[in-house]
C-alpha positions in Angstrom: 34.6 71.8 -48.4 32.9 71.4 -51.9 33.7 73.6 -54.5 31.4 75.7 -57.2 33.2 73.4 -60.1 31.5 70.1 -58.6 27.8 71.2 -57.3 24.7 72.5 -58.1 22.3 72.5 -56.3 18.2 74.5 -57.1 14.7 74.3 -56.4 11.0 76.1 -56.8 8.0 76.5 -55.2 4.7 78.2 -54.7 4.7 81.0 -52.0 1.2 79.9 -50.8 2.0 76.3 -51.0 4.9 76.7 -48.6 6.4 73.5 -50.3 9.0 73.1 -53.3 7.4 71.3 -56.6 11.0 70.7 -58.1 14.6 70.3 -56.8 17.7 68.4 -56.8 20.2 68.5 -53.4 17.7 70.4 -51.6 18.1 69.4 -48.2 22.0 69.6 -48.4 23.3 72.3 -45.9 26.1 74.3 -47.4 28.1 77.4 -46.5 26.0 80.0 -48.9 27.4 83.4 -47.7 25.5 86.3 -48.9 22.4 84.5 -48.2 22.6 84.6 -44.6 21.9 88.6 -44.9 18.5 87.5 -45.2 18.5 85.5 -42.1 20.6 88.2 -40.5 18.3 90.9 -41.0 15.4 89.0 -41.1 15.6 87.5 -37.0 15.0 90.9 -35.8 11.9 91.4 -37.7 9.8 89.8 -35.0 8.9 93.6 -33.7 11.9 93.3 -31.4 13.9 95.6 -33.5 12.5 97.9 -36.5 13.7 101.2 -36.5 15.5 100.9 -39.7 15.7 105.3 -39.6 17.8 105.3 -36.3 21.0 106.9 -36.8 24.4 105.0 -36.0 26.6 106.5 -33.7 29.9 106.6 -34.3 31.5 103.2 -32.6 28.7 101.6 -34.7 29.8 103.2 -37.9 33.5 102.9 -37.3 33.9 99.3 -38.6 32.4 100.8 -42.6 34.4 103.8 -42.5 37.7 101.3 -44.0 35.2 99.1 -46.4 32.6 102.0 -47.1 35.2 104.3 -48.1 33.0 105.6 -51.3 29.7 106.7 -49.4 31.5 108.0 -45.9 33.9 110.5 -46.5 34.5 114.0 -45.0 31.1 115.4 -47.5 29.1 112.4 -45.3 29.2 112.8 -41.4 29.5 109.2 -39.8 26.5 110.3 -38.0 23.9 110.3 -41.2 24.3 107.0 -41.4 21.0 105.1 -41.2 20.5 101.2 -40.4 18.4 101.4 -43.4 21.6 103.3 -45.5 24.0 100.5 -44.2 21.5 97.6 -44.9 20.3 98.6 -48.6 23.8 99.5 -49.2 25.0 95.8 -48.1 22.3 94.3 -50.3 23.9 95.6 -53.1 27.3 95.6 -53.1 27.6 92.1 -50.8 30.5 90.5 -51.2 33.1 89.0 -48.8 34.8 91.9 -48.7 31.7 93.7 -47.7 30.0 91.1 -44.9 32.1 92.3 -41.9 30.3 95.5 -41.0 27.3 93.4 -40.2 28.9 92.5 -37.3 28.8 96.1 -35.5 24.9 95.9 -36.5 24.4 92.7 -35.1 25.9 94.3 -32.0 22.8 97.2 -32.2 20.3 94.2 -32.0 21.3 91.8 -29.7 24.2 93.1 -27.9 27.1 91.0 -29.3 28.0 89.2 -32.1 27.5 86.0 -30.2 24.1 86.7 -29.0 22.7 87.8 -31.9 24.1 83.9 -33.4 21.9 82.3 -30.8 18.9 84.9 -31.6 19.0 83.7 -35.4 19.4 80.1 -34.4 16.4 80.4 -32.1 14.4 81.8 -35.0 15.4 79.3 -36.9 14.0 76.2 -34.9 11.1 78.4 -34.3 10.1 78.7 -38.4 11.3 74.7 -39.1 14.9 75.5 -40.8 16.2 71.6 -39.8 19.1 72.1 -42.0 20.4 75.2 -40.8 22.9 76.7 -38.1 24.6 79.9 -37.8 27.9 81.1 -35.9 27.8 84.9 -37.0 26.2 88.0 -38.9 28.6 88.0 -41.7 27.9 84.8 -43.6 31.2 84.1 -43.9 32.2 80.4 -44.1 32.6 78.3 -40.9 32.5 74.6 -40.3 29.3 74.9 -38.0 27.3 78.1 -40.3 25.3 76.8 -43.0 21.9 76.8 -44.9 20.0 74.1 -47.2 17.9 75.4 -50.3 15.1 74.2 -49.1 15.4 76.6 -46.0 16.5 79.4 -47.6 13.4 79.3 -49.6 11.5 78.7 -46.8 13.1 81.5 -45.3 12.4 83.7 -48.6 8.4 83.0 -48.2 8.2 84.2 -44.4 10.0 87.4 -45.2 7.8 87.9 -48.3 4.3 87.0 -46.3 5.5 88.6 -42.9 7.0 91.9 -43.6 5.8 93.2 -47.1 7.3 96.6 -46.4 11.0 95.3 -45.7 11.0 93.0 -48.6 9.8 95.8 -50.9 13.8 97.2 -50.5 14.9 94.2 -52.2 12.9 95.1 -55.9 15.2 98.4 -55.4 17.3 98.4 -58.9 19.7 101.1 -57.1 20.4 103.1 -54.0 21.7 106.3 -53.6 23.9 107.8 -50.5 26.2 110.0 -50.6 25.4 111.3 -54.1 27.0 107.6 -54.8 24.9 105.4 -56.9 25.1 101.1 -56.3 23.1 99.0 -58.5 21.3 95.8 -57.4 22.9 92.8 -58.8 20.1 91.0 -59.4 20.3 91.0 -63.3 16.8 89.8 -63.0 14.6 92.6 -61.8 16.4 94.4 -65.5 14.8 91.0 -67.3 11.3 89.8 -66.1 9.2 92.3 -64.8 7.9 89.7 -62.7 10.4 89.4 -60.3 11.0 91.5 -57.3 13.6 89.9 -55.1 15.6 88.7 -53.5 19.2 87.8 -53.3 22.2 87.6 -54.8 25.7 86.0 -53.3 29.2 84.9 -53.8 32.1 83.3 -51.7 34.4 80.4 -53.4 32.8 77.6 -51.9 29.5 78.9 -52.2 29.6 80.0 -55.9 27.3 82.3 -57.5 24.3 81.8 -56.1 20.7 83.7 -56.5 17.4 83.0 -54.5 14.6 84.6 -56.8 10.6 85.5 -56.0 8.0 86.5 -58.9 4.7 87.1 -59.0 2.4 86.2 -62.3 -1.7 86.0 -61.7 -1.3 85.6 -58.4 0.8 82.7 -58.3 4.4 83.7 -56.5 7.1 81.5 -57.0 10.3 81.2 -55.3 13.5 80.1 -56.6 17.0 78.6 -55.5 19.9 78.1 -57.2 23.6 77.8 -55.2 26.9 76.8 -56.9 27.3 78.5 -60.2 30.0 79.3 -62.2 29.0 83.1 -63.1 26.7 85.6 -62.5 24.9 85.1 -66.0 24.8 81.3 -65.1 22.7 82.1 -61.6 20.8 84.3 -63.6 19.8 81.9 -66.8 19.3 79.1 -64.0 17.3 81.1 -61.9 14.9 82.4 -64.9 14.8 78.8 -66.6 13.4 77.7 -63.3 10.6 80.8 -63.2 9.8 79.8 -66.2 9.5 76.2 -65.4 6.9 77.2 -63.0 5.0 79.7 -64.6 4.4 77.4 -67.5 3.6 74.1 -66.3 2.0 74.6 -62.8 -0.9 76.3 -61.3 -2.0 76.7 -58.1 -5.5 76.7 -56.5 -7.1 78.0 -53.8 -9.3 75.0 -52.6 -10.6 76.2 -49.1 -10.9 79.7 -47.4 -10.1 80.9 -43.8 -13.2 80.2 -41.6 -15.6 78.0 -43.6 -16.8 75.0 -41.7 -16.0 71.7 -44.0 -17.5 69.3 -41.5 -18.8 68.6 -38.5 -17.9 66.8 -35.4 -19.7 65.1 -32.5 -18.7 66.6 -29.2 -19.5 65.5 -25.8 -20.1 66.8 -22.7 -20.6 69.8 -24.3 -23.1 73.2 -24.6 -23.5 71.9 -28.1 -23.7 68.5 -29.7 -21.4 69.5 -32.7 -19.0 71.2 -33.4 -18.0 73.0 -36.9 -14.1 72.5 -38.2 -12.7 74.4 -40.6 -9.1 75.9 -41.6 -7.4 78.9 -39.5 -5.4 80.0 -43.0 -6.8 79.4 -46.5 -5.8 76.2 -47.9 -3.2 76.4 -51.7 -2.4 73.5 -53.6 0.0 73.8 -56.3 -0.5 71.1 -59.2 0.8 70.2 -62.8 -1.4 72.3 -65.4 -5.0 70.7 -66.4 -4.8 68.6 -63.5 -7.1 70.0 -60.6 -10.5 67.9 -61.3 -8.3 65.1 -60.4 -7.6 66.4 -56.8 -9.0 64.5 -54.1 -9.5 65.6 -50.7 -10.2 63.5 -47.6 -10.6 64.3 -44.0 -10.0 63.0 -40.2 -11.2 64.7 -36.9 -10.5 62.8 -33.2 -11.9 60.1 -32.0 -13.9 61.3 -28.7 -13.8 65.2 -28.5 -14.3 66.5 -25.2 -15.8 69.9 -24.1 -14.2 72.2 -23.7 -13.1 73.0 -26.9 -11.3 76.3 -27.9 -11.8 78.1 -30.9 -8.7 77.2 -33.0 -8.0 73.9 -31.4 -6.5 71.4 -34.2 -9.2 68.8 -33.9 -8.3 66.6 -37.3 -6.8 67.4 -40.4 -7.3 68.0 -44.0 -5.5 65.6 -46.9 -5.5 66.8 -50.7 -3.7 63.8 -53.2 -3.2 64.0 -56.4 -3.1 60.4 -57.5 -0.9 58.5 -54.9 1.0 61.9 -54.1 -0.1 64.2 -51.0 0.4 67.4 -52.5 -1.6 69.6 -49.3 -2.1 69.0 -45.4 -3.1 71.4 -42.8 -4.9 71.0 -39.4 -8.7 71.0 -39.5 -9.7 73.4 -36.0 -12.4 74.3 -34.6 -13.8 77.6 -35.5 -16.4 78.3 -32.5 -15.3 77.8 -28.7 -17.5 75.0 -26.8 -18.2 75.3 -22.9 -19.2 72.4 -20.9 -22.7 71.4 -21.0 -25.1 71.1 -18.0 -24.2 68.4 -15.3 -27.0 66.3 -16.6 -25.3 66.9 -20.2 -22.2 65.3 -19.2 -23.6 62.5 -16.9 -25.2 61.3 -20.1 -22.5 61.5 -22.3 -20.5 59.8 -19.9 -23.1 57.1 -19.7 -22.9 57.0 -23.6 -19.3 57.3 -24.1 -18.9 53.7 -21.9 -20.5 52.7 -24.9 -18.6 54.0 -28.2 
């Protein structure tokens, strides 16, 4: 098990972009603790679970009462306490000591604590974390739990695009329960005005570690730094790498949702053509002063057949910047396309023989 004394590992990139424009040991999968709350609590955000008001009963409280001494006393019945309470509470005061009563909220979720590792891990494949596993709801260390940067900021944009109202909690500078007062201890949100998230953690082999989001003009970054020596360290490293990006990059929208960019022959169809376009708008993040040099190509199927669906991925778009591809999405179409006539398609059979 590395240590924080002999690793360092960071990256950025551009929300819309969905890909990192600077890193070193991104792909690396370590043991970060703390950041596995965002994981944790972010698996059940599918719809399956979202009642963050419902009040714990007392066999899910139980397990805080010996950790959460300061907010559940006798002036604070066990039964006020909220999923919300627990979870904003968590965020801010995470440490090792802290991660345990995740467990008896896994438990609400998914039934178990061993369920509810299979439930993340299924998310997981679903959103493309390749260099991620988990064992449990804590985050604590374990030879088979572990998370890369590069996922963990992948991770950070799907929470931020997917459930605006949940990641609002994590701008919170303090929470209050209990007529006890926790501070957030992202040193950030106190610094840059610009930043609104997301997560600070700490175990020994971890390190300090901080994953950061900011907004400026409408370009978002997103931030990674793991392995620190300090809390001030993860907090210059994660604001030297903000203002890396805000300085020297800038990103583009180049196409919208829904507007045709070419056509395509189709055969055997109502239609002779049919329009392709994008099914999400289309962001390329670049080095400043550089978009006139942007160069975008495009390839659709060979031989499309009716029928065709609206949305069907019938090609793709390619943006480079010099050598570098620096964008790719699926070009699809954006009308559906029935069968023509049977004389339709006994003709373009006849002229397919010949393509």
């Amino acid at each position: 098990m590395q240590t924080a004394e002999n690793w360092l590992e960071y990256c950025a990139g551009e929300m819309k972009r969905a890909g990192l424009f600077f890193g070193h040991g991104t792909d690396n999968a370590h043991d970060e603790a703390a950041w596995m709350l965002l994981h944790v609590l972010g698996a059940p955000l599918d719809g399956s679970y979202s009642d963050w008001d419902v009040v714990l009963d007392k066999n899910q409280v139980g397990a805080l009462k010996h950790l959460l001494t300061r907010w559940i006393n006798e002036r604070c019945p066990l039964a006020y306490l909220t999923v919300r309470a627990r979870f904003c509470g968590l965020e801010f005061i995470v440490s090792p000591q802290v991660l345990i009563p995740r467990s008896p909220l896994a438990e609400l979720i998914a039934g178990s604590e061993e369920t509810f590792a299979a439930l993340m891990n299924r998310h997981a494949e679903e959103l493309g974390l390749t260099s991620s596993h988990f064992m449990n709801s804590t985050g604590l260390p374990d030879e088979e739990h572990y998370m890369s940067a590069r996922d963990i900021a992948r991770l950070a944009a799907v929470l931020i695009r997917d459930f605006p109202t949940y990641y609002s909690w994590y701008s919170e500078k303090e929470f209050t329960w209990n007529d006890i007062t926790q501070y957030n201890r992202n040193k950030l949100l106190w610094r840059d005005e610009s930043v609104d998230g997301i997560k600070t953690g700490h175990t020994d082999s971890a390190g300090y570690c901080l994953v950061t989001s900011a907004e400026k003009e409408g370009m978002r970054l997103i931030t990674v730094v793991l392995g620190t020596k300090s809390v001030n360290a993860r907090a210059e490293a994660s604001q030297a790498l903000l203002n890396y990006g805000f300085r020297f990059f800038e990103t583009h929208k180049l196409y919208d949702t829904g507007t045709a960019l070419t056509n395509a022959r189709i055969w055997k169809g109502s239609t002779e053509n049919v329009q392709l376009g994008l099914d999400r708008p289309l962001y390329a993040t670049i080095p400043r002063g550089q978009y006139k040099s942007l160069e975008a190509s495009m390839t659709v199927d060979n031989q499309i057949i009716a029928p065709v669906s609206a949305g069907q991925s019938l090609g793709s778009v390619l943006v480079r910047l010099g050598d570098e591809v620096i964008a790719e999405q699926e070009l699809v179409a954006l009308q559906a396309i029935g069968e023509g006539s049977f004389w339709q398609r006994i003709v373009d059979e006849a002229m397919l023989y010949f393509e």
